[in-house]
C-alpha positions in Angstrom: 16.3 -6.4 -2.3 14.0 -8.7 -3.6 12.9 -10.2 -0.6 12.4 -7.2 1.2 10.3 -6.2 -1.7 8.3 -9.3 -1.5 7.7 -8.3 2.5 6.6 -4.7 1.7 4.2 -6.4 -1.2 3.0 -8.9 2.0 2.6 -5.8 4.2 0.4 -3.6 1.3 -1.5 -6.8 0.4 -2.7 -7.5 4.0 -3.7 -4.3 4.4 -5.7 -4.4 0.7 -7.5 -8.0 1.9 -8.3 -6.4 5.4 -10.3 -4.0 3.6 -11.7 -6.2 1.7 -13.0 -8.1 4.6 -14.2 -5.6 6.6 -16.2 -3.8 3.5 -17.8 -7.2 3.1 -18.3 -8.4 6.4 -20.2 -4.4 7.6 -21.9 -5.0 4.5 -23.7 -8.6 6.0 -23.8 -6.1 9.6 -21.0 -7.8 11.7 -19.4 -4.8 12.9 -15.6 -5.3 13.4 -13.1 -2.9 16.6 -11.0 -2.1 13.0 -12.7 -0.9 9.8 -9.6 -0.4 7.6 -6.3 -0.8 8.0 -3.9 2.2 6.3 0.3 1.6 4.6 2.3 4.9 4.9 4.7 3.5 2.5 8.1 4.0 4.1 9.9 1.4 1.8 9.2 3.4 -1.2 10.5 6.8 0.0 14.0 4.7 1.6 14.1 2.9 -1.6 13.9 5.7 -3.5 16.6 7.8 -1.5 19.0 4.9 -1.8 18.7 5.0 -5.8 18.8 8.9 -6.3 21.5 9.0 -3.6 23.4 5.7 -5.4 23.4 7.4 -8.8 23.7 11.2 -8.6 26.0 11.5 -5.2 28.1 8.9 -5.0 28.4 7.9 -8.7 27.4 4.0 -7.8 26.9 1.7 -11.3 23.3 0.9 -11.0 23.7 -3.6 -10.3 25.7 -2.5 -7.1 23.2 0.2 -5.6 22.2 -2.7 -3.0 25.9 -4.2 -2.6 26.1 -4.8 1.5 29.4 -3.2 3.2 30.7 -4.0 6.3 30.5 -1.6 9.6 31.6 -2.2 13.0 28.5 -3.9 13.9 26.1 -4.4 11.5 26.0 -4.3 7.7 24.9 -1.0 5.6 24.2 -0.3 2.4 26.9 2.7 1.4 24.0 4.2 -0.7 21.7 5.1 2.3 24.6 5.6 5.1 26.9 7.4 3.3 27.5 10.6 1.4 30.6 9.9 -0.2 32.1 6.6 -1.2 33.4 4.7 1.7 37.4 5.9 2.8 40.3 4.2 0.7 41.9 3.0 3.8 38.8 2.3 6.2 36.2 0.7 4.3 33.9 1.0 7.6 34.3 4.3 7.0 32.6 7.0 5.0 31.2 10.7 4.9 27.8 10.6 6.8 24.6 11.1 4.6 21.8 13.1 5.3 19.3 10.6 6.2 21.0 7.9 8.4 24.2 8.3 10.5 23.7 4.3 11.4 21.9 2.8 8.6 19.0 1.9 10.8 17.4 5.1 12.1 16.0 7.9 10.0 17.5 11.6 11.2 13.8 13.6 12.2 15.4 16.6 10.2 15.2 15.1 6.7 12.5 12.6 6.3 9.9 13.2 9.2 8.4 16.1 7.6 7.1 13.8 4.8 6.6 11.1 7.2 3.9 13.1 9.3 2.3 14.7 6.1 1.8 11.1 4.3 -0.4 10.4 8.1 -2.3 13.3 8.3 -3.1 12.5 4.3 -4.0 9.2 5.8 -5.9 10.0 8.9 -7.8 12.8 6.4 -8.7 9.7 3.7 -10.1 7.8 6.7 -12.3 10.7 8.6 -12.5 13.9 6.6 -13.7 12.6 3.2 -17.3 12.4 3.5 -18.0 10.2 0.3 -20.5 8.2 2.4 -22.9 11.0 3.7 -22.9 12.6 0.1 -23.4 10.0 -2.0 -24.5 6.6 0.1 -21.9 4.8 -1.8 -21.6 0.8 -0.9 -19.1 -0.7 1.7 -17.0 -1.8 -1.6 -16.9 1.5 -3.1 -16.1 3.3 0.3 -13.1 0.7 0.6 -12.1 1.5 -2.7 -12.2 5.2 -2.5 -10.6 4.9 0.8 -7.6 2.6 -1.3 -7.4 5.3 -4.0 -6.9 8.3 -1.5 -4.5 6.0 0.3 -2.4 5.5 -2.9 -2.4 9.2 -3.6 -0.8 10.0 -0.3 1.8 7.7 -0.8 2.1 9.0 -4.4 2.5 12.3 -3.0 4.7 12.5 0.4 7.1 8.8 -0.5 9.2 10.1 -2.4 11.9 12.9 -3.1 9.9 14.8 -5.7 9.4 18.3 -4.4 6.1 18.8 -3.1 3.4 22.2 -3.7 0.9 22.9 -1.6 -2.1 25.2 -2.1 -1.9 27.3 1.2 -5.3 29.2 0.3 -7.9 28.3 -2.3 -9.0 30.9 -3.2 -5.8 32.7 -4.3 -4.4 29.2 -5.7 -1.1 30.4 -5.2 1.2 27.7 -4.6 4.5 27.4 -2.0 7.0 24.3 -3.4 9.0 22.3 -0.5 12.1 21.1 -1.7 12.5 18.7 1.6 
């Protein structure tokens, strides 16, 4: 767990010092093909389905959440393959869970939803936020703003908190998604 950690910490801190680069290199007017770069955080919504699942499905003591088991080919962790503990007489074996049936692939019904909503939050941080034509912020403070609204959408969509959204303004009435 710990090094995949430090690999998703690489991943958001390349994408953090691109920024920075870019903000300071359009600032001196070298103009770069890639002005930001943008993390869906993926790791955080997995990691947070294996803990939830782990602890209130299949009962799991908390120091062996990330214990390994063995399949027919590779090895899975029980807490994201499985939906019940793994069969008394076939440890390879166990009640499929909503979110994997191999332990590598993501079923589309269950997470893809929140996948394509955390990029269109994304895409909308990078192209539909107008902070620069209002208020002629500097390249910094666009990079920053651009971070923050990054870090919301992640906030928002990786994870398995229900989510509201506002489906007219005006009436502020609000629909909550379970999913």
């Amino acid at each position: 767990v710990e090094k995949l950690e430090e690999v998703n910490d690489r991943i958001r801190g390349f994408a953090q010092r691109y920024n920075n680069a870019a903000a300071t290199s359009s600032s001196s007017s070298s103009s770069s093909s890639v002005e930001s770069v943008q993390v869906a955080d993926f790791a955080k919504l997995m990691q947070s389905y294996i803990e939830i699942n782990a602890r209130d499905v299949l009962h799991i003591p908390e120091e062996e959440i990330y214990t390994l088991r063995v399949t027919s080919r590779w090895e899975s962790l029980v807490a994201h393959l499985c939906a019940s503990l793994p069969f008394e007489h076939d440890p390879r074996g166990c009640l499929p869970g909503m979110v994997s049936l191999d332990g590598m692939h993501v079923c589309p019904e269950t997470l893809h939803g929140r996948m394509n909503a955390v990029i269109v939050c994304l895409l909308d941080c990078k192209f539909n936020r107008q902070y620069h034509r209002r208020h002629h912020p500097t390249s910094q403070q666009q990079q920053q703003r651009l971070l923050d609204c990054s870090d919301g959408c992640n906030s928002k969509y990786m994870n398995l908190r229900p989510l509201s959204f506002s489906y007219n303004e005006h009436l502020e009435e609000e629909i909550s998604l379970t999913s």
